[in-house]
N, C-alpha and C positions, 0 to 999 in steps of 0.2 A: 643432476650434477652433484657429485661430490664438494664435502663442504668442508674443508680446514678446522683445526681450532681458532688459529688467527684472525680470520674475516667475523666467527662465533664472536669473541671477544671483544674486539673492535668497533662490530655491530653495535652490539649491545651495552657498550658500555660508552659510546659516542665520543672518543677521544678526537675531539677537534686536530688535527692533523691532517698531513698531505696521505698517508695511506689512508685515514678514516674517508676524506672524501672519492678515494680511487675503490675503495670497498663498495663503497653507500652506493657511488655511481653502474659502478658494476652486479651490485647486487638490486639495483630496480631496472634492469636490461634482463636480469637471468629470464630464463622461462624455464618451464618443468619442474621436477620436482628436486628439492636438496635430501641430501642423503650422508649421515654419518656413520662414523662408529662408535661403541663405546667407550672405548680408550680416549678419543676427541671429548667424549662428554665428561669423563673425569676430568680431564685436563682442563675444559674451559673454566668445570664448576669450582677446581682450585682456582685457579686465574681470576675468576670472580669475584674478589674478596669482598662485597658487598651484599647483602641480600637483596634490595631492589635489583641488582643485574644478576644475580641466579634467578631471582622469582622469573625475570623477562627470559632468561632463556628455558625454567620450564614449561612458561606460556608454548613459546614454540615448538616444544617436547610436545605438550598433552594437547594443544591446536592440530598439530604434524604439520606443522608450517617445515620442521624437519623428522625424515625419517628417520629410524634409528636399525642402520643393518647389525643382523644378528649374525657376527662369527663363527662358523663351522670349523668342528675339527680339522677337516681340510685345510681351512684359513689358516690358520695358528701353527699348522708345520708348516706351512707357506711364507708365514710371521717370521719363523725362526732361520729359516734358508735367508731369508731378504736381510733379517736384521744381520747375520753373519756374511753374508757377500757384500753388505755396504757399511760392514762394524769403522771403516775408515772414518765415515762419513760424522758423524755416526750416525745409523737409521734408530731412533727410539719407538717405543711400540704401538705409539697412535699413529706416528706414517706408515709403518709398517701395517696395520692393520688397516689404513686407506690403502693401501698400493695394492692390498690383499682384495678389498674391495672390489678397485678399480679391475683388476684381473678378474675376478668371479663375476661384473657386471659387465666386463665389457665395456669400459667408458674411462675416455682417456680424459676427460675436460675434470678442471678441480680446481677448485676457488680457495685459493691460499695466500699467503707470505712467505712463507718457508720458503727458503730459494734452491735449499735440497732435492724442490721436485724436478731442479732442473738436470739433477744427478740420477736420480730414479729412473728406473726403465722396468719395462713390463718383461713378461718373460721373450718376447720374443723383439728385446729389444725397441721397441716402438717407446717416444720420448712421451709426457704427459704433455695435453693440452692449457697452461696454465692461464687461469685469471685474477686477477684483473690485468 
């Protein structure tokens, strides 16, 4: 399953709140494997402002508790089409490079906040499968 930055953050940084328990809850149901990009992992490790919650999410970096998909040239013109058909939205370059993802794998399910991905559509129109 594809993994958001938002659930990354949330996780790991345990903010008692009504999304933190709709994540926690959903994220000990998932099965298989999580799966990012690197743009997501920039983004959390700003988000992070602390060291204890980057160290926890390189834990799951160098565990592979999450995988880290490697973008292809393909991706990245892929990136630039998507970020300009949905520039309204705006798409920024870590959803773009999951939805680029999600298209190269095949997998519409993705564990997010971002309520954008209810804007997103693959190329052939098909909606994402969001969770929680």
């Amino acid at each position: 399953m594809i993994i958001d930055t938002g659930p990354i953050v949330l996780l790991l940084t345990e903010k008692h709140d009504i999304r933190y328990q709709k994540c926690l809850t959903a994220f000990e149901t998932l099965q298989g494997d999580l799966i990012t990009t690197y743009p997501c992992l920039t983004e959390a490790m700003h988000l992070l402002d602390q060291w204890r919650y980057r160290d926890r999410l390189w834990k799951w970096i160098l565990d592979i508790s999450i995988r880290v998909y490697d973008l292809s040239e393909t991706d990245l013109k892929r990136m630039k089409i998507l970020m300009q058909k949905f520039k309204d939205t705006p798409m920024d370059f870590a959803d773009a490079s999951l939805v680029a993802l999600a298209e190269a794998t095949n997998s519409t399910q993705i564990f997010t906040l971002d309520g954008d991905f209810e804007v997103y559509r693959f190329q052939d129109k098909t909606p994402f499968d969001i969770i929680p």
